[in-house]
Structure formats: C-alpha cells, structure tokens
N, C-alpha and C positions, 0 to 999 in steps of 0.2 A: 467504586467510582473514584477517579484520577483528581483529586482535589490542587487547582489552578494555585500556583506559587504566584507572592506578591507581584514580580514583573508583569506577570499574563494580567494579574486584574489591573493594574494600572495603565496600562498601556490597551484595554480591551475597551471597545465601545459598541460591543453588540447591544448588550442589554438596553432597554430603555432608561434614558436618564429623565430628571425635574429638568424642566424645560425653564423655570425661572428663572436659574444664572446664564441661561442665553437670552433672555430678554431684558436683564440688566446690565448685559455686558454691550447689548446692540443699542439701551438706550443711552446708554453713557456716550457711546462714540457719534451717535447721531444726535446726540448735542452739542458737542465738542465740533462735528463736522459745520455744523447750522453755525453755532458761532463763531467759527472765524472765517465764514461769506463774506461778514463786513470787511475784510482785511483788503480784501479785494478791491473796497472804493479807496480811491486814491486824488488827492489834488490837484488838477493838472500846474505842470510845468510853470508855466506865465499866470500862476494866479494872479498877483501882485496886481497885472494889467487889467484884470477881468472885474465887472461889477458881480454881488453875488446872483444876480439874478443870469448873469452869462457863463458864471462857471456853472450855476445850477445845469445850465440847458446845456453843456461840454457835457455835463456828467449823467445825463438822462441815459445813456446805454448802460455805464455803467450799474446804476441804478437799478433800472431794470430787468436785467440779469443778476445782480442779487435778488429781486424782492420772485423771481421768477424761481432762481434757484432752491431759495428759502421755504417757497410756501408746496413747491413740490416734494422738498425734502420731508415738510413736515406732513404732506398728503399720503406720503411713503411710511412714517411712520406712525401715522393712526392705520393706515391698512396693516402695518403689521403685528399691530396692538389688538387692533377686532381679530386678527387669524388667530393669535398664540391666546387669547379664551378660548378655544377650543381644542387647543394643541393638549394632550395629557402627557407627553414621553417625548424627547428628543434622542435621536441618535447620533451615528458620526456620520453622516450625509447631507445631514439638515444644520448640522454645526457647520462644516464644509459651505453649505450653500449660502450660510450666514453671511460666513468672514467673506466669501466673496463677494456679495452682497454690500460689506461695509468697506473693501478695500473698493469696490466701483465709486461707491459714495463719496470716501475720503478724497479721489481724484474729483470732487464738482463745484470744490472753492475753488481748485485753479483752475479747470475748463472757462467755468462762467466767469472768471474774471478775464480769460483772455477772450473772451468771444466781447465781453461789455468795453474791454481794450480796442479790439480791433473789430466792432463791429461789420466793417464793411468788407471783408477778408475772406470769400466762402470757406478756404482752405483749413481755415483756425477757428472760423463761426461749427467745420461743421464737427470738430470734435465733441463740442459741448453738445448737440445733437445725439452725437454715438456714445456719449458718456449715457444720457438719459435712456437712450434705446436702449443699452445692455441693461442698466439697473432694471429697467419695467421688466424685462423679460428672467433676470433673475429672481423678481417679484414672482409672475409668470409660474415658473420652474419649481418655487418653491411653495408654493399655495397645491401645484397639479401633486407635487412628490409627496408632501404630508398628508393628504387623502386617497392618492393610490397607496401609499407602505403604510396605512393607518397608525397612525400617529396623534390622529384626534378623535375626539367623540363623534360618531357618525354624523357624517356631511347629511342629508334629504339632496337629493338631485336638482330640485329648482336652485336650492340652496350655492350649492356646485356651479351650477351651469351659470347663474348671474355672477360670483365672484371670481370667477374665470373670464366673462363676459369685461368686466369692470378692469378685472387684468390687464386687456389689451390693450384699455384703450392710449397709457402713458407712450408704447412701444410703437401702436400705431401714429398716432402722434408725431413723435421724434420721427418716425420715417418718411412720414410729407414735409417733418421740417428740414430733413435730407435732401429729398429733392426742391425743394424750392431755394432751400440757402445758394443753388449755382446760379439760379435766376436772380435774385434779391436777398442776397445775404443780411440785409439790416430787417426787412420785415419777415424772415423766416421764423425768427423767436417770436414771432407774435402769434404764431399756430398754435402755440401749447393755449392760448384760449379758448382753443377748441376743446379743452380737455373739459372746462367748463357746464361748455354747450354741450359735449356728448354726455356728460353725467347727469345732465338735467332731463336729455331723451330718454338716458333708462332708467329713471324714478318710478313709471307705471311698471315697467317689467319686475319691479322688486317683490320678491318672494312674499306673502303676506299669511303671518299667523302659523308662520313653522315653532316647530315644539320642539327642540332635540333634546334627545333620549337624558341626559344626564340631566335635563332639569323634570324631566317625567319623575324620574327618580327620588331627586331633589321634594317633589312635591308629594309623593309618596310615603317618606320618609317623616315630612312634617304633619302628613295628615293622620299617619299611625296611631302617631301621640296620644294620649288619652292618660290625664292624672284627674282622680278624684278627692277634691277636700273635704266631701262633705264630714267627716271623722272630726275635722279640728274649725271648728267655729270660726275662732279668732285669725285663723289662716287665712281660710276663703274670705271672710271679711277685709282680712290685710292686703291680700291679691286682688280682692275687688276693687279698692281703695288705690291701689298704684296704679293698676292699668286705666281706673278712669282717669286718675292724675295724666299718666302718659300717653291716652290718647286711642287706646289700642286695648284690643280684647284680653280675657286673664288667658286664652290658650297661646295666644302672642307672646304674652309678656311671660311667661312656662318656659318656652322656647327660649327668648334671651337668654333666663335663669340659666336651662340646662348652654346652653352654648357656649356662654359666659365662665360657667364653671367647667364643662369642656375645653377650655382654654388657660383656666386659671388653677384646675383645682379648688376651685370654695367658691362659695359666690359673694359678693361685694355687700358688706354693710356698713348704713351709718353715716357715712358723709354725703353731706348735699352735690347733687350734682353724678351720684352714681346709677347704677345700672337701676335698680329701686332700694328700700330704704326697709329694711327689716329687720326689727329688734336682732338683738343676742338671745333671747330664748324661743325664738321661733329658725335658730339656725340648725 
C-alpha cells in the first residue's frame, strides 16, 4: 500500500474531520458580524436642530433594520448550534458551505444599513432582502447536504422533514419581501414578522419524543454499569453518604466518579466544593 507523502495529507479533505473548530471559527465571526450592526446607526446630519425625541423618530428605520438584522442573525445562529449537535465529521464541502455561509453574513451590517439609510429606495431596500434570501437558502443547502453525505448521527424522517420545513421559512420570507419592496419599499422589512407568525403555526407539527440512535447508546452505555460495594463497608457507607449529600443516587454519583476520572486520570479528593469528598485511604 502507497503510503500519502505530507503534501497529499495536508492538503486532503476527504477523511472526516472534528467538526468543532468549524463551529468555533463560525461562532467567532458571527459575533464579530452581530457587533458591528450597531456601526450602522448613525446621527443624522442636523442633529444640533433636532429635539431627541425627533432624531429618535429620523432614526427609527435605522433602528429597525439593525434590531431586525440582529435578532435574525442570531435566529441563524442557534439553528446552527441545534444542527452541528448532531453533526459527528465535517468535510471539505460542508467547510465550503460554511465560509459561504459567513461571507453572505459578513455582507448584512452593510446591506441593513443602507436599506435603514434609504428606506424608501426599492432598488437599495431590495438588496438587503437578497442578502437574507441567499443566507436562508444557504442554511437550506446545508442542513439537506449533512443528512444526505451523512455527516451526522442519523436524522428520524419527521425529524428531517420539520427542520427542512423551518428552513424555508427565512428564504420564503425574503421573497415576499422581494416582491413587495417595488410596491412599498418602507413596509416591506416588516414581512420578516411573519417569520414569527410562521414558527408559531408549526409548533404543533414538531416531531415529539424522537430518540436518536447515539443517545440510545448513550443510555445503554450508562445502564451496563453495575459496581458492587458490598466487600468494603466503610465504602458503600461513604458513597451512601455523598450521594445523599448531592442529591442523586450512589449509581449516579459511580458515574461522575468514573467520568471524572475518565477525564482526569484520578478522581478528585478532599477539597470542599469537589466532585465528592473521599479520604486518601479509600483512593
């Protein structure tokens, strides 16, 4: 077998990668992107002239298209938060789909600020519009790609079909704010309240009581378990003794143990305020 020289593996992205440094690299920038919306509110010109209560009401577009942009950005990134728990491997398509993903995003402090600039402009309102349609649909692209190339722990099909469902609704959206921005370009941004209203009609349709396969496991795993103290008195009496301290039964608090020390190598004694508290001759 032809064993891959350093180039080939560095430059190869077949294999599955940890999918966690793309979700640290997408949550950094989609912070970075949210905060500088605010950049976007601006003064106007003739403050001087204006009482605050009149600039306030100059700057209500503005306003608004941040707090719109804002709280979709951040609707975008808890959807992307609930997908990648169940994402196990990233590849190079889904890295690809990312950065496109956050190069859309990075363009929606300056859309939304020129649409909150020139609200009444269909021409300039409706970019911000098409900024929001590509992203949804990159959303869209990226939720269908990680469950058809499996890439996560197996989807359940209700499961699929409602966050697919939920998918559309950003992209559908944007595209009656499309068509309406030629009609009324200043009330067209006020359609994404519809996004609202749609997510609150498929609250009944939400999948209820799916189990996916890796917490099946998961619970399997912890129900195996099986340690017997009865050999050492003073044990079971000390594990009796912590677990009622903590709240929680002695197969519970076994589990910490072993976890704890699956993580550490040793388990924790002695100082108040640790995992539990067990002499030195019972380690």
């Amino acid at each position: 077998m032809k064993t891959p020289d350093a180039y080939q593996i560095l430059t190869s992205f077949n294999a599955g990668q940890n999918p966690h440094r793309l979700e640290a690299f997408f949550d950094a920038v989609y912070a970075i992107a949210m905060t500088i919306l605010v950049l976007g509110l601006t003064l106007p010109g003739d403050v001087k002239n204006l009482s605050p209560s009149q600039t306030l009401e100059v700057m209500i577009p503005q306003l608004f298209h941040f707090a719109l942009a804002f709280f979709i950005l951040a609707s975008f990134w808890s959807v992307h938060h609930r997908i990648f728990v169940l994402v196990t491997k990233a590849d190079s398509a889904l890295i690809r789909i990312n950065i496109g993903i956050l190069f859309i995003t990075c363009l929606l402090p300056f859309t939304s600020t020129l649409a909150g600039d020139n609200h009444t402009e269909p021409f300039v309102v409706v970019f911000f519009h098409i900024n929001l349609l590509i992203l949804g649909l990159l959303f869209l692209l990226q939720w269908e790609y990680i469950v058809k190339s499996g890439l996560s722990v197996p989807i359940p099909k209700p499961l699929y079909n409602y966050i697919s469902l939920k998918s559309l609704v950003v992209p559908f959206v944007s595209a009656v704010a499309i068509i309406v921005v030629f009609f009324n370009p200043s009330l067209s941004s006020a359609c994404y309240i519809l996004i609202i209203v749609i997510k609150l009609i498929l609250i009944p349709f939400k999948p209820k009581e799916i189990t996916l396969d890796y917490c099946k496991e998961k619970e399997a795993e912890e129900i195996s378990v099986s340690v017997s103290l009865n050999s050492d008195a003073d044990l079971h009496a000390l594990i009796s003794d912590v677990s009622h301290e903590m709240g929680i039964s002695r197969d519970e608090l076994v589990l910490k143990i072993l976890k704890r020390w699956k993580q550490e190598m040793r388990v924790n004694i002695g100082d108040e305020g640790k995992l539990c508290q067990i002499g030195e001759d019972h380690t």
